[in-house]
N, C-alpha and C positions, 0 to 999 in steps of 0.2 A: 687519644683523640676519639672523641665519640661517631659513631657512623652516622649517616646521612639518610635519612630517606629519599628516596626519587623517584617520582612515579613518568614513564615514559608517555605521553599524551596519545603515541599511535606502538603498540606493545611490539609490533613489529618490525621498526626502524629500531629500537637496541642495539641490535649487530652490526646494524649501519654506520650508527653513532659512533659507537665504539672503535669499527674499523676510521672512520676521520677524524677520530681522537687519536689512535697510536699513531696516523700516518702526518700529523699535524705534528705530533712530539717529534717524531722522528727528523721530519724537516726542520724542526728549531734543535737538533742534538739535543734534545733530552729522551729519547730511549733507551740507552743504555743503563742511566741511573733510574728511568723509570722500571724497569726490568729487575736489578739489581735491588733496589733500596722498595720499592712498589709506591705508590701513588701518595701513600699516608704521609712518605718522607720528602717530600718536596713542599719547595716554599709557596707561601701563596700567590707571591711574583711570577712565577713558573708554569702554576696552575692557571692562572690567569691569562698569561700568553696563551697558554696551550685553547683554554675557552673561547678566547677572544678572537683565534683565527679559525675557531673550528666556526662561530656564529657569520664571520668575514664571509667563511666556504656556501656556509646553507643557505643565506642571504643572495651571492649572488647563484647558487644553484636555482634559487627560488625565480630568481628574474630573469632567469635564461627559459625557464620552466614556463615562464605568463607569456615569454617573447612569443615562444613556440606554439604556444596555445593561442597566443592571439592568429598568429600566419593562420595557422591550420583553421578556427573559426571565420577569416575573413577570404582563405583563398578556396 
């Protein structure tokens, strides 16, 4: 399988990323085979859950993030 490039848009969320990517796998039981077999060997069914709830998490972190910013600008 050939690698990927990815470039992270803010270089410092990386570890962030990655720590709500394992803990997203983990909540759907794929850690242990992601551990075991590594990222390469999982289907793209799997991989895609795993994306899908990780964008679900940042999305609403984002909106909790505007709520607060908004209070704080208006109180």
């Amino acid at each position: 399988m050939a690698e990927r490039s990815r470039k992270t848009i803010v270089p410092r969320a990386e570890s962030a990323l990655d720590e709500v990517k394992y803990e997203v796998a983990n909540e759907l039981g794929l850690l242990e085979k992601i551990k075991s077999q590594g990222w390469g060997e999982m289907t793209t069914r799997e991989v895609g859950r795993v994306g899908g709830q990780m964008v679900r998490r940042l999305i609403h972190a984002a909106e909790e993030s505007l709520v607060q910013e908004n209070k704080t600008n208006k109180g």
